[in-house]
C-alpha positions as CSV (number, residue, x, y, z in Angstrom):
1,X,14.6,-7.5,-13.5
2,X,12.2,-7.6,-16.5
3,X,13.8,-5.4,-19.0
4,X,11.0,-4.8,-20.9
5,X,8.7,-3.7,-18.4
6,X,10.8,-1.3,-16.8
7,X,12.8,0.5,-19.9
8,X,9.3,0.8,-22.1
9,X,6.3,3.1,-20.9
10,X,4.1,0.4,-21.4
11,X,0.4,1.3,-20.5
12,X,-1.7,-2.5,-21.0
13,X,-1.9,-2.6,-16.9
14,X,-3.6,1.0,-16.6
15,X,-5.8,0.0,-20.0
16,X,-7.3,-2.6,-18.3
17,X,-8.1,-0.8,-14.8
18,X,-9.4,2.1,-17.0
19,X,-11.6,-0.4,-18.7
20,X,-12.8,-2.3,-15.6
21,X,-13.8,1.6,-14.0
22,X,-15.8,1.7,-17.4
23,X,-17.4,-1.5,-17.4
24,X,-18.1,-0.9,-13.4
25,X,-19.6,2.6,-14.3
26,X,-21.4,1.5,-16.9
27,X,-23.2,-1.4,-15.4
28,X,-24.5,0.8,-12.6
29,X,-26.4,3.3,-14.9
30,X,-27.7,0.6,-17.0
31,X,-28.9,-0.7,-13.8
32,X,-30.4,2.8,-12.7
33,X,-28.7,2.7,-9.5
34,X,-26.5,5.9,-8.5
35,X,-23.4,5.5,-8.6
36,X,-22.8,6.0,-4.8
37,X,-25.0,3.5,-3.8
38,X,-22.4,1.2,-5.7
39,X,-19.5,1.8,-3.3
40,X,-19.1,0.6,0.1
41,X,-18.2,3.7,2.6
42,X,-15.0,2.5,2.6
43,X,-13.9,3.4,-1.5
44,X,-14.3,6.9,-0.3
45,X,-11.3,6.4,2.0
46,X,-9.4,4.3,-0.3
47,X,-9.5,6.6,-2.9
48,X,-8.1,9.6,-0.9
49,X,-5.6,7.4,0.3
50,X,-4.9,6.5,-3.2
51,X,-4.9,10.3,-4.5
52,X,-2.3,11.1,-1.6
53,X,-0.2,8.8,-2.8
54,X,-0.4,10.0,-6.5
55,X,0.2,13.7,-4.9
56,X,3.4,12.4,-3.2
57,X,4.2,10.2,-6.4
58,X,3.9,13.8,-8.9
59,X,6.3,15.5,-6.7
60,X,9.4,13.3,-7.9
61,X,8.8,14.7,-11.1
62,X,10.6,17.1,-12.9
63,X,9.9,19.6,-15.4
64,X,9.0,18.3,-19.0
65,X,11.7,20.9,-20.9
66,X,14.4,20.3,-18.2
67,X,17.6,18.1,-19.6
68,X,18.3,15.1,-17.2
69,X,21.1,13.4,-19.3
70,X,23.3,13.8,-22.5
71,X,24.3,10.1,-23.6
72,X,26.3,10.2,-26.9
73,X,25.4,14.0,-27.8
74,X,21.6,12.6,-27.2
75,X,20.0,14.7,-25.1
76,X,17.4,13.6,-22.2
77,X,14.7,15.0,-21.3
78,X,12.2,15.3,-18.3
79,X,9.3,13.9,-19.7
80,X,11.0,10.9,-20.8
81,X,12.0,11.0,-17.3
82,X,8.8,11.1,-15.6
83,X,7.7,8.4,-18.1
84,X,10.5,5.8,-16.8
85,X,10.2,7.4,-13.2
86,X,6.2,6.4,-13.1
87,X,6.8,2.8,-14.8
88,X,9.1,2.0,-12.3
89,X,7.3,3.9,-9.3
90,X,3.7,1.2,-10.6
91,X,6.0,-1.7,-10.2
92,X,7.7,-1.4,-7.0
93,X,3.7,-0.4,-5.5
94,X,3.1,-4.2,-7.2
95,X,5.5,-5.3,-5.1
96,X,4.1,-3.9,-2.3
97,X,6.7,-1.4,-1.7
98,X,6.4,2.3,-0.9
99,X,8.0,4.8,-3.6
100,X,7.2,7.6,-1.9
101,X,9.4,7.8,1.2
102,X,12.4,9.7,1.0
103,X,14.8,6.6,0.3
104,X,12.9,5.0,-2.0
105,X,12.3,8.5,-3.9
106,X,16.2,8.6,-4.4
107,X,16.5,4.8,-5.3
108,X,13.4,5.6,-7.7
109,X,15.9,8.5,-8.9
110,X,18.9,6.7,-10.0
111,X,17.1,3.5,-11.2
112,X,14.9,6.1,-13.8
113,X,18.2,7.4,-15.1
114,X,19.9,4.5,-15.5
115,X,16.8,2.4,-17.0
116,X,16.6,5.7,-19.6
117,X,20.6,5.9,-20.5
118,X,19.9,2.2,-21.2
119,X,16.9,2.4,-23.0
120,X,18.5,5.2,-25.2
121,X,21.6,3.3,-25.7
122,X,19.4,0.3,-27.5
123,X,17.6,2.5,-29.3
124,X,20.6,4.3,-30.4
125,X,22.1,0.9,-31.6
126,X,18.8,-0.4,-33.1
127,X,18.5,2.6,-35.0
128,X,22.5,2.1,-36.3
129,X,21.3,-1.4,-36.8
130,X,18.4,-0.3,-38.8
131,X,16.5,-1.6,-37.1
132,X,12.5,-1.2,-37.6
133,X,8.8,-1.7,-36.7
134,X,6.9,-2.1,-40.4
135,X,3.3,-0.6,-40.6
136,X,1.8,-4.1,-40.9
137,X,3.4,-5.2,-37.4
138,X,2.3,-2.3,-35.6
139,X,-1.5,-2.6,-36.9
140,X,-1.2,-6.2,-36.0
141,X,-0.2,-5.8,-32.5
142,X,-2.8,-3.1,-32.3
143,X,-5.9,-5.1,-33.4
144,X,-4.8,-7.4,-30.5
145,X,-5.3,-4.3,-28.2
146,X,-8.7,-4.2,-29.9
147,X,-10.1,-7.5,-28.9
148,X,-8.5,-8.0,-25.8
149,X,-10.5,-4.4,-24.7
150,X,-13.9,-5.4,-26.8
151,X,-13.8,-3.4,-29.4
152,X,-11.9,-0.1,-30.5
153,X,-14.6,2.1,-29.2
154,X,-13.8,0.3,-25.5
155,X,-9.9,1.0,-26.6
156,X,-9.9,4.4,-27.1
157,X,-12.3,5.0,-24.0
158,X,-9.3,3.6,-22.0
159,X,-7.0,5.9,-24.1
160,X,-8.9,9.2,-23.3
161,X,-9.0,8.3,-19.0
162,X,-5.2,7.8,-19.6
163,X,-4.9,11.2,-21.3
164,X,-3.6,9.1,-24.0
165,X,-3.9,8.2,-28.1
166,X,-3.8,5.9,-30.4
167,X,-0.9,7.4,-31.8
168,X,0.9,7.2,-28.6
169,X,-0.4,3.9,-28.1
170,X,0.8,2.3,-31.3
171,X,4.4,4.7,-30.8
172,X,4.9,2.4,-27.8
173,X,3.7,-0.7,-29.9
174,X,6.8,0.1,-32.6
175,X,9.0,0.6,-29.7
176,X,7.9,-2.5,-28.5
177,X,8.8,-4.3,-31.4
178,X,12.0,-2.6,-31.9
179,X,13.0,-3.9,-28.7
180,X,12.4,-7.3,-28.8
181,X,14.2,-7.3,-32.5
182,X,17.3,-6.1,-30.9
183,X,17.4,-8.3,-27.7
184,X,16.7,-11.1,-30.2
185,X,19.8,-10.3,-32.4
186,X,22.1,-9.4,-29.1
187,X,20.9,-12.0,-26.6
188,X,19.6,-14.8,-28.3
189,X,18.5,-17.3,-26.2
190,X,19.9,-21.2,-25.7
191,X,17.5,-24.1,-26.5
192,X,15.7,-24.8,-23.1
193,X,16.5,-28.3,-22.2
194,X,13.7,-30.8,-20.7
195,X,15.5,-31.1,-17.4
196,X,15.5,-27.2,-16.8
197,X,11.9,-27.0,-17.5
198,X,11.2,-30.2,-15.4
199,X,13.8,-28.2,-12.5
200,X,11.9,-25.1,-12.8
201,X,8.8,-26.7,-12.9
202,X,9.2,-28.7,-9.8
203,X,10.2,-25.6,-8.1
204,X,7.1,-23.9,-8.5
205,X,5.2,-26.8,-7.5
206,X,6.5,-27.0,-4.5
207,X,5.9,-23.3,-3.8
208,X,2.6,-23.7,-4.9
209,X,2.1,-27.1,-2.7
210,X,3.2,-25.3,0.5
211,X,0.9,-22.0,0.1
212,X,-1.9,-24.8,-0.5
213,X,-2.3,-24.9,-4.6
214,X,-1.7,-27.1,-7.0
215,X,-0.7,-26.7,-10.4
216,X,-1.6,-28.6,-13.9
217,X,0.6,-31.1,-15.4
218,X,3.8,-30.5,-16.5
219,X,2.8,-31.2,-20.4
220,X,-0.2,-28.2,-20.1
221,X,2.6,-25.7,-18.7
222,X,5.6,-27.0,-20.6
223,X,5.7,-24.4,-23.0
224,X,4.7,-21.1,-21.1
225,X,8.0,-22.7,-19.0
226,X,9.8,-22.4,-21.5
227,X,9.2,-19.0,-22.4
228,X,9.6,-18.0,-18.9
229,X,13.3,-19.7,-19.2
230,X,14.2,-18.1,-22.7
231,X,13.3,-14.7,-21.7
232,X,15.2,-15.0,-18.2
233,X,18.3,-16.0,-20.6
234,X,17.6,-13.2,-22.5
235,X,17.5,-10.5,-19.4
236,X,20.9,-11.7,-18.1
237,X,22.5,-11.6,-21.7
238,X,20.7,-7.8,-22.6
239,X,21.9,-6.8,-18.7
240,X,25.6,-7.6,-19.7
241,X,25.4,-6.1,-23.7
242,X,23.9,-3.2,-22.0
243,X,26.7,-2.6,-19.2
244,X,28.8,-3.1,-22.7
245,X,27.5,-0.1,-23.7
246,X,27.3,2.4,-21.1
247,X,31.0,1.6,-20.9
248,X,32.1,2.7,-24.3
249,X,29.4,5.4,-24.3
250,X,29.6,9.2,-23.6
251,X,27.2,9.8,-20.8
252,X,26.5,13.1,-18.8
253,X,24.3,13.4,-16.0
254,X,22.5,16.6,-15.8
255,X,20.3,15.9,-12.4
């Protein structure tokens, strides 16, 4: 499981289909053709499909105000909730499973309540730790935003379509940050040898070999490998700290 992902509301992956439905939208009036006449007949379908599924989605929701968990006198509420509930509900549809039927909708349940007591409980022990995001590291991370979307005008049009800010947006930048401090000072990772990356590598290239794709040399991936290897260390070593914590912690379930 990808820690990170899950536990923080990131919103990069909905930026970028906001931007490419700009971009899309866009191009066709600077081209003078009507929108409709962009779309095959089928987007029409797709998209009621699509808003079915969101309608079915919204229902696992719960109200905003309501408490959903009390972990170490902290309480929960629903919209963090639905905030962990809708990050985890986006990946399993990556995956190409369905989070709407009635078993997945109580798997969805528990894994959202677990993935926020855990999320509170680092945050509870970064903030002991003292943890921070400065100013400066936020802004930085944000101007990356900035030129990976074109500009900030581009940036904040994908804000506004998510109902979103750049307050929010930089909010979930510091939390970011705060995480990866912590998993750095709790799991530090081992130094990757050459033989795991050459293991790992070889792996994948056979994978890739049998679905009929080839992949560059070993010296043009070594070090994206390498990441790939620390931050697996690092999930396995946050996983157990984490289990750590829930078991010395004071947790109440209110859903």
């Amino acid at each position: 499981m990808n820690w990170k992902k899950i536990m923080l509301p990131f919103i990069a992956a909905a930026l970028v289909v906001s931007l490419a439905a700009c971009s899309e939208e866009d191009k066709a009036e600077k081209d003078g053709t009507p929108k409709s006449e962009t779309k095959q007949e089928g987007t029409k379908s797709e998209k009621a499909t699509a808003e079915e599924m969101q309608a079915k989605l919204a229902k696992q929701q719960i109200d905003k105000s309501k408490i959903v968990a009390v972990v170490n006198d902290e309480e929960l509420n629903g919209e963090k909730y639905n905030e962990v509930l809708t990050s985890i509900q986006v990946q399993m549809q990556k995956m190409g499973q369905d989070p709407s039927t009635k078993e997945s909708a109580e798997q969805v349940k528990t894994q959202a309540l677990d993935t926020l007591i855990s999320q509170t409980l680092i945050f509870q022990k970064a903030k002991e730790a003292n943890i921070k995001a400065s100013k400066t590291e936020v802004d930085e991370q944000y101007s990356t935003f900035e030129e990976q979307f074109g500009g900030e005008k581009e940036l904040k049009k994908a804000l506004e379509i998510q109902n979103m800010d750049v307050k929010v947006l930089k909010e979930q930048i510091a939390d970011s940050i705060i995480f990866d401090k912590y998993q750095d000072k709790v799991a530090p990772a081992n130094k990757v040898s050459d033989k795991e990356i050459q293991d790992y590598y070889d792996q994948v290239a056979a994978q890739s070999k049998e679905a009929g794709q080839e992949l560059p040399p070993l010296k043009e991936v070594s070090k994206e490998i390498q990441e790939i290897l620390k931050q697996q260390q690092q999930q396995k070593l946050l996983a157990t700290h984490v289990e750590e914590l829930k078991a010395n912690a004071e947790i109440e379930l209110k859903i």
